[in-house]
N, C-alpha and C positions, 0 to 999 in steps of 0.2 A: 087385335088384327090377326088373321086367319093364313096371310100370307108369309112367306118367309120376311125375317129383320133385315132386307138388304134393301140397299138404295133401288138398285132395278127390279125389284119386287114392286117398291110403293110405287114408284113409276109406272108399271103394268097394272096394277090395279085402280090405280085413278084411270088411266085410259079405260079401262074395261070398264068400270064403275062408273065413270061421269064423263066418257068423249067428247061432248063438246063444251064440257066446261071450260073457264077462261082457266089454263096454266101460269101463264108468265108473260106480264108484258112490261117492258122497259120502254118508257119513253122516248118516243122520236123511233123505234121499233114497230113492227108488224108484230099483234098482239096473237098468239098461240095458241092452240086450243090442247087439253091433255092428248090427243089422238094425234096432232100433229107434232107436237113433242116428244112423243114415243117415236113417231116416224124419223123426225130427224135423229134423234138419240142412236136408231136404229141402224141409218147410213153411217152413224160414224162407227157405231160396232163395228159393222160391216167391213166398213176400209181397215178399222186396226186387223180384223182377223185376218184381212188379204195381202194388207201390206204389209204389216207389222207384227206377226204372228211372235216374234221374239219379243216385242218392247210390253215389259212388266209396271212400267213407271212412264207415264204420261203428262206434260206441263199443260197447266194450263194458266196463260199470261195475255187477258184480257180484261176488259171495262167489265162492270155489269151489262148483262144482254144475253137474249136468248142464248144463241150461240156459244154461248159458256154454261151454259145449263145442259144442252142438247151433248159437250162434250165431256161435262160430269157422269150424266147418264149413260154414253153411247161407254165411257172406259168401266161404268160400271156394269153393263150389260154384258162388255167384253171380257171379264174377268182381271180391268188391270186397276193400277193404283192412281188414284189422278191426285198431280202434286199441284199446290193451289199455289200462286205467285203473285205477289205483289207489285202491279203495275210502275208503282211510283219506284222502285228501285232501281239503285245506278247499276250500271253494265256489271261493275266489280262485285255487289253486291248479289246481281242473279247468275254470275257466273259461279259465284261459291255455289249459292242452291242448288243448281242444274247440276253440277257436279258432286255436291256431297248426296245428291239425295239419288244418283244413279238415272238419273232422267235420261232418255232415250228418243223421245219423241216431243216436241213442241209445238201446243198451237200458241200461235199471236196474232198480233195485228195491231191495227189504229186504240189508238184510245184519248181521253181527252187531252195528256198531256203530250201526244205526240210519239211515236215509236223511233228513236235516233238509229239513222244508218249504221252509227258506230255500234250499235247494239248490235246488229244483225252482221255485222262486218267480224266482231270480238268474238260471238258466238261459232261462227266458222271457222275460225280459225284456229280460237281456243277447244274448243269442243266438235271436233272432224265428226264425230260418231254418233252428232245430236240432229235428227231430221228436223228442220221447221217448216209450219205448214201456216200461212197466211190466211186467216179466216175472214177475206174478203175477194174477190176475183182478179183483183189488180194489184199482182203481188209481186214485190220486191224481189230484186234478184235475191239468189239462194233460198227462195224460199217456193213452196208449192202451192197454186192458187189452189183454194177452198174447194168449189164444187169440182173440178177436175182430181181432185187427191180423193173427191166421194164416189169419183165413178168408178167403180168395180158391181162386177155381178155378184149376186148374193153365193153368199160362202156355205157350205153345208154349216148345221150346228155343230156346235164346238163343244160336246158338254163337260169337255175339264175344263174349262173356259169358265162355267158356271159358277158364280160368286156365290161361297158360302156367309154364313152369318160371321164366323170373325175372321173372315177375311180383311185383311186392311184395304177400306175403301179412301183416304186419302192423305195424304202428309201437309202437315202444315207448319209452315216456320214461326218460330215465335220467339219473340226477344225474352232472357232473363241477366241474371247477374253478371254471365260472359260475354267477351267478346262477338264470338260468333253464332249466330243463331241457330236453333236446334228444331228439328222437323217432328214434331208430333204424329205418332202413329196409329188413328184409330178404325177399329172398326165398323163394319157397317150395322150390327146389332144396337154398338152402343149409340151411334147416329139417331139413329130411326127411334130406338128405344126414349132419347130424350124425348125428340120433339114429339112421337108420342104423350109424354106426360106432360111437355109444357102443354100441349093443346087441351088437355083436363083443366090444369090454372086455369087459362084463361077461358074455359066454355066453349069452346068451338062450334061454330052450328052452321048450318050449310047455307044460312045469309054474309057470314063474313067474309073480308078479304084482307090479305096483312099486305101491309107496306114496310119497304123498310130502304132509309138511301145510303144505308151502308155496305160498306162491298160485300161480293159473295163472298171474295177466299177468306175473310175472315171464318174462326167456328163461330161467330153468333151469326154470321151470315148465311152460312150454309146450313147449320142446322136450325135455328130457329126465325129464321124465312125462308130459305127456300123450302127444306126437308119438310119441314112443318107445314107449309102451305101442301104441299105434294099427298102427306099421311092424312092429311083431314079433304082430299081433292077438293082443296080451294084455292083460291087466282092467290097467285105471288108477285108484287108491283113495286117498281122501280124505278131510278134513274139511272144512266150512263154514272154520272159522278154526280155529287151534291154542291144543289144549287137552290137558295129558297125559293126562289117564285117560282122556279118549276115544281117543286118539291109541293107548293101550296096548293098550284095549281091542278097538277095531277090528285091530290089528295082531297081537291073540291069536287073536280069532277069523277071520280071514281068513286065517290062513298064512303072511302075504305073504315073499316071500323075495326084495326087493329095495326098501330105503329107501332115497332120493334126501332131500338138502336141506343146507342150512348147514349149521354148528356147533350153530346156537341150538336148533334141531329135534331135534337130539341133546340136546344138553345139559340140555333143560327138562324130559326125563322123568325124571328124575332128583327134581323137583319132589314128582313126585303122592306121596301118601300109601301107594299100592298100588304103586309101585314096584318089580320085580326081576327081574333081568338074563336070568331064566329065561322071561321072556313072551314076551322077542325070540330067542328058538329058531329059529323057521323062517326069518329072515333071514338070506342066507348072504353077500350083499353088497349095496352103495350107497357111492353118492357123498356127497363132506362136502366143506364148506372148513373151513380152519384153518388152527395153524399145525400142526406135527409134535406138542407135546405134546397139542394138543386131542385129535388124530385120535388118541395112545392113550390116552387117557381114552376117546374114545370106544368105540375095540377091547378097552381092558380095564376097562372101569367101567359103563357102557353096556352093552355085552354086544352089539356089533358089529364080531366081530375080524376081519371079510371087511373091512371100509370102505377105501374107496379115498379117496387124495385125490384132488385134478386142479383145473386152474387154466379158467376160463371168461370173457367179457366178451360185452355184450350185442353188443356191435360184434360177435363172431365168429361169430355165430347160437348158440351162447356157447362151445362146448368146444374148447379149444385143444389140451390135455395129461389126459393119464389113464392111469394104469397099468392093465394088466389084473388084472382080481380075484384071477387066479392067478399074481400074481405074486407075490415075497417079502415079508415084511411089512416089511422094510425100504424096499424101493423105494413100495411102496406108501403107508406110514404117514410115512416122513421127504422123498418128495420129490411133485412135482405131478403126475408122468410123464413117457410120451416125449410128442411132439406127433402127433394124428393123420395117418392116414395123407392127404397133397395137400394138407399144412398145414408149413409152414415157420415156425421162431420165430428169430428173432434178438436177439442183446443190444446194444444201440443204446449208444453213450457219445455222449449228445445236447448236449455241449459242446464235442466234439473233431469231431463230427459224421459218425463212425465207426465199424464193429462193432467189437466186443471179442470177444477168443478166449475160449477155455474155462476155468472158474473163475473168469472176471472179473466182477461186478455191475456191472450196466448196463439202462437200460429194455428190457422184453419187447416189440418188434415182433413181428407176423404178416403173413404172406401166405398167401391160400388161396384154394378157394372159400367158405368162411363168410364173408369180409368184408361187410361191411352197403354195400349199396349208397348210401349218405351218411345224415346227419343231412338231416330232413323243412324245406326251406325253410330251410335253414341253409348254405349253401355256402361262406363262407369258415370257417366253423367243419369243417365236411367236409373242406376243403382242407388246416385242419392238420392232422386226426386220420390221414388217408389220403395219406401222403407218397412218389410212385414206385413205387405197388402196396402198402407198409407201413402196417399200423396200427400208429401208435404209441398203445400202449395208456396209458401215464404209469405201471406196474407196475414195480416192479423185480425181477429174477431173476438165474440163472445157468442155464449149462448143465452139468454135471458130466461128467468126462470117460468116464465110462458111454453117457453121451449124455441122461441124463434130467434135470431141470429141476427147478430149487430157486426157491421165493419168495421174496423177502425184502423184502416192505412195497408199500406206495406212496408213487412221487412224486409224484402228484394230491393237490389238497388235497380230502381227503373224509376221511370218516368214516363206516366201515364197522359198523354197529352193529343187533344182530341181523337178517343178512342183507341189510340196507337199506343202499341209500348216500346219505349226508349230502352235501351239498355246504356245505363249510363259508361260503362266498362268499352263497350264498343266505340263512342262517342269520345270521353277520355284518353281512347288508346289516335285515334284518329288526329286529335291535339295532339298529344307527343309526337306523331310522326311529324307535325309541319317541322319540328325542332324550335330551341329556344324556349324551352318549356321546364320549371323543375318538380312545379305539382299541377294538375289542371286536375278539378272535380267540376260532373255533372246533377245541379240538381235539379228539384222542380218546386215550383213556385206555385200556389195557388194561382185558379183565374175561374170566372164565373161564366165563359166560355168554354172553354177548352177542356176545364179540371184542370191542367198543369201546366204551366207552361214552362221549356227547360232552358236554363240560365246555364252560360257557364265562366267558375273562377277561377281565374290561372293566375299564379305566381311566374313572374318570368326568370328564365335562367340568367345567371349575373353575366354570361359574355355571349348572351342569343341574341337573336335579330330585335328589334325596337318594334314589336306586334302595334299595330292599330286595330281596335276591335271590330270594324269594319272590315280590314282587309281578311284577320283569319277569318270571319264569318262567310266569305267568298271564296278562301281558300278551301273551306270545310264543306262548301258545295259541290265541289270538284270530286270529295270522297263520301258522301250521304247522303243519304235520300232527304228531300227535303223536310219532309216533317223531323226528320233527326236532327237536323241543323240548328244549334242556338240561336234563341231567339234573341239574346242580349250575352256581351262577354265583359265582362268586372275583371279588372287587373287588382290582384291586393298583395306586399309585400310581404303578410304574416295570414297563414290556413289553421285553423283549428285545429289538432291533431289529437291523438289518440295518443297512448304510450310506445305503443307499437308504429305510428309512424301512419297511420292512418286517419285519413279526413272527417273529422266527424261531421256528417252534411248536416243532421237537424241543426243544430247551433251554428254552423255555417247557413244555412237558407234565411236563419232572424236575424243573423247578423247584416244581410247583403237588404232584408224589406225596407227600410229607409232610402238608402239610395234608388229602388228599381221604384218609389213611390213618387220621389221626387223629380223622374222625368215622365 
């Protein structure tokens, strides 16, 4: 690629290169052409340079849909940071963001779960100095309808404005071992540069088009659907949220012959009533996580026997490993791949504080250019993650003497549960506050949906309130997003403990399989 590594570079060159190609259509949406996505990208530059010539960090808190892409582009056009947010998050929860991450400007709007007054009511009040801009015309007080916030006259060029290659093009929050979640800061080289190479994996050619129904702000969403469709100027297709029979139906009539996303995205078409393996014909590959049996469920149940695995973290702009689509099915379906090409993986024995050789299990380090330039305002937490050029990611694997790379679990305490990562610390800490509590642990539990589903065991305090496990789990709605929410709460008088006073969750998760089998 001849152009500069920045998100508004590929953007310009697909328009220039392919204008009326299909860019981005999201279901129940007016479908975009690259020339018209440049356009709109363009008015939103426009208004940040006019309006907002201070704001360096831009929200953006919407569904999938154009309109979220137009204002990825328009803040990379304009030289700012676009911070990516996740919809389903409670008030308290996007209020930390917006504030830890210096946000200045926000768009919203509608989405499928609904946009609560209180959200728009907290934000104003709590954050006087945060602009919201409603990306639909019939906006809510305190906030600024969409096309009147676009109307301003073109701005002269800005050229300090002009995004360079490691410019940080956006911040992403992502669960780990702490309480609160830490914003990812990469740039736009190392963006571009992945999905650059995932589009080799998988062959890219100017007949294809990728689907994917998982959200943008994720980094598999952004960079390997959208960016990716963008670098290779091919159509990027979607839904608002995921739902099978739209999900099947757009993917019948569209063609598409490349699905990206989790397990869960696979697994839940499986759901619809309209169901069969015959719809997904024209998809000849895509990425999936899991473990090896998922991924042939997926290949032979599904009816996606192209799917690849491969291993990603938002720390790496995300792709680390990925087999080529033409590779065997064996390599492909039972390992995560090699590592891309000017990416290095190591297997770390972070007790001995040394590599291990081949076939040994040990944490998955990287070195590349993907590494995220630090957690946002976090730098002794940066400091652990990025040790001597290595991310240690807290994953564990192997390298096989093939040379290709095998998962096996995490050493982070998360809980990976459809596609999302729990931090079980955060979740934990949120139990002790109801009170009445003297240990609560969050684990997760296998499920052949989801990957994980998160349980939680609490021990009650000897003079706390008489918990019903229903009532905290409604209490626990009040402070989590929902997919954070346990799925089932076990009361047990004795936790497994450490010597140190700590849960040991594997022997606590076999011990609780019995009874989560028995209802």
């Amino acid at each position: 690629m001849s152009a500069p590594l920045t998100i508004a570079a590929v953007l310009r060159r697909a328009a220039g290169r392919t204008p009326d190609q299909l860019a981005v259509h999201v279901d129940g949406e007016p479908p975009l052409s690259y020339r018209e996505l440049l356009a709109e990208a363009g008015r939103v530059a426009a208004a940040l340079r006019v309006r907002r010539p201070d704001a360096r960090h831009v929200g953006l808190l919407l569904p999938n849909s154009s309109r979220w892409l137009a204002v990825l582009y328009g803040a990379a056009i304009a030289g700012r940071t676009a911070v990516l947010l996740n919809p389903r998050l409670t008030v308290d929860e996007l209020l930390y963001q917006l504030d830890q991450s210096d946000t200045e400007l926000l768009m919203c709007g509608p989405h499928p779960r609904g946009t609560p007054s209180e959200l728009l009511e907290r934000l104003a009040g709590d954050l006087p100095q945060l602009e919201l801009v409603w990306a639909e015309d019939d906006a809510p007080a305190r906030t600024a309808p969409w096309s009147e916030w676009l109307d301003v006259p073109p701005p002269p060029p800005d050229r300090s404005r002009v995004p360079a290659e490691d410019d940080t093009a956006v911040i992403i929050y992502t669960s780990g071992t702490t309480a609160l979640p830490k914003g990812v800061m990469l740039a736009h080289s190392s963006i571009v540069r992945n999905a650059l190479l995932v589009g080799r994996r998988f062959r890219l050619g100017s007949g294809d088009s990728i689907f994917s129904a998982g959200p943008f702000f994720h980094s598999g969403g952004l960079t390997l659907h959208l960016v990716l469709a963008a670098v290779h100027c091919l159509p990027a297709l979607s839904v608002p949220a995921f739902d099978p029979d739209r999900v099947l139906d757009m993917v019948e009539r569209s063609g598409t012959t490349i699905y990206n996303g989790t397990e869960t995205l696979f697994l839940r078409l499986t759901d619809s009533p309209g169901f069969d393996r015959r719809r997904l014909h024209s998809v000849r590959t895509g990425w999936a996580t899991g473990t090896p049996a998922i991924l042939r469920t997926i290949a032979d149940e599904v009816g996606v026997p192209g799917v690849v695995g491969c291993y990603g973290i938002s720390e790496a702009s995300p792709n680390v490993s990925m087999s080529p689509c033409d590779d065997t099915p064996e390599h492909r379906l039972e390992t995560i791949g090699r590592p891309q090409p000017w990416t290095a993986v190591r297997i770390w024995d972070p007790e001995r504080e040394r590599p291990l050789g081949t076939g040994e299990v040990g944490e998955i380090t990287v070195k590349g250019y993907g590494l995220m330039q630090g957690y946002y305002n976090k730098p002794d937490e940066t400091a652990d993650a990025l040790r001597d050029g290595w991310l240690h990611t807290g994953d564990l694997g192997l390298v096989r003497p093939d040379g290709y790379l095998e998962f096996h679990g995490r050493a982070k305490d998360i809980v990976r549960a459809g596609g999302e990562n729990i931090s079980c610390a955060e979740v934990e800490n949120a139990i002790y506050a109801l009170g009445g509590v003297e240990i609560a642990a969050l684990v997760g539990v296998e499920d052949e949906r989801h990957g994980q589903l998160p349980v939680a065991v609490v021990k009650p305090a000897a003079d706390g309130p008489n918990w019903a496990a229903d009532e905290m789990i409604e209490r626990l709605r009040e402070r989590l997003s929902g997919y954070k929410v346990p799925r089932r709460v076990l009361f047990m008088e004795e936790l497994p403990l450490t010597e140190s006073g700590k849960v040991r969750k594997g022997p606590l998760a076999e011990s609780i399989r019995p009874a989560l089998e028995r209802t």
